[in-house]
C-alpha positions, 0 to 999 in steps of 0.5 A, a space after each residue: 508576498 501580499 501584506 497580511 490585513 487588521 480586517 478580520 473579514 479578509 483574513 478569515 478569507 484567506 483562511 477559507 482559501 488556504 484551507 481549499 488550497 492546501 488539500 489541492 496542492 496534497 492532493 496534486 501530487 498524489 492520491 490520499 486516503 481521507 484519514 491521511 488527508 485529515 492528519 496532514 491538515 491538522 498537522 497545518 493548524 486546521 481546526 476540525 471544522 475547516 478541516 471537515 469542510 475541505 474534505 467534503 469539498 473534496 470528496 464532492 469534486 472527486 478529488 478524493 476517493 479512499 477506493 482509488 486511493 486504496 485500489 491504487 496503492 494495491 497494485 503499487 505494493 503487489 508491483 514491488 512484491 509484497 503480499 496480501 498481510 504487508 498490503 492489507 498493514 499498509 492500508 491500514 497504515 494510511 488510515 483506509 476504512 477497513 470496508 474498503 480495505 477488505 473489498 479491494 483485498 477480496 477482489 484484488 489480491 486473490 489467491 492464484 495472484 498471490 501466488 503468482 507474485 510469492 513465486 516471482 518475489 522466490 525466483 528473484 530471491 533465489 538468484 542472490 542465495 545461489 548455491 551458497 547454502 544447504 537446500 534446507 537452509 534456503 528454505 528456511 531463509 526463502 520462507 522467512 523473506 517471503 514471511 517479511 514481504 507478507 505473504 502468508 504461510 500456506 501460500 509460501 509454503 505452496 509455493 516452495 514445495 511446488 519449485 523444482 529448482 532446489 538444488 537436491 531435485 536438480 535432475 528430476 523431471 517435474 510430475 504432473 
């Protein structure tokens, strides 16, 4: 470890390069948005012009981008299930303006998309419950976890009136 300096030129160097290098090793880990990158800094003892001097650096070298950032953590949560209310709350959460949070909402989490994945988180739930309940009991559980997953209620509501796997519809073919 190098011996720390009486110089107050040399010190304040290593200030200015701890300050570029924090960011780098954030950011080389995973993508940030600029707000979680801001608070993450200020939690290190940053001031608030250092601070903004990094992320400038890192928005001119295209370390940082809030639309990758926010576009990328999108597509995470839409894998694991989670619907458009959890997503658009979760971005907010990492501190993602919410222009952009609304243009990769519009263009991302469409509504056959949406319902696609209602559909695909139901069926996966729908394996666990089994024929324990009464038809309207799964219902009532298969909406409140799609609820809680944050889908909204016309789209779960759609998509549990469209399953022809209710226990009760078991021997009808479905209409077109």
């Amino acid at each position: 470890m190098a011996a720390r300096s009486r110089d107050p030129r040399v010190r304040l160097a290593q200030r200015v390069l701890r300050v570029l290098q924090v960011p780098r090793d954030l950011l080389a880990r995973r993508d940030h948005s600029c707000g979680e990158l801001n608070r993450k800094l200020a939690q290190r003892g940053f001031s608030d012009t250092e601070i903004e001097s990094a992320i400038e650096a890192c928005l001119r070298l295209e370390y940082l981008d809030d639309r990758r950032f926010a576009l990328g953590y999108c597509r995470q949560l839409q894998r694991k299930g989670y619907g458009r209310r959890h997503i658009r709350h979760m971005l907010h959460a990492k501190q993602v303006p919410e222009s952009i949070v609304a243009g990769i909402l519009d263009s991302h989490c469409n509504d056959a998309e949406e319902q696609t994945n209602c559909r695909r988180m139901l069926k996966k739930k729908m394996g666990s419950l089994g024929s324990k309940f009464k038809p309207a009991v799964i219902r009532s559980k298969m909406y409140q976890y799609l609820l809680g997953r944050g889908f909204t209620p016309p789209v779960i509501r759609g998509v549990i009136r469209d399953l022809a796997q209710w226990p009760e519809n078991a021997g009808e073919k479905k209409s077109s």
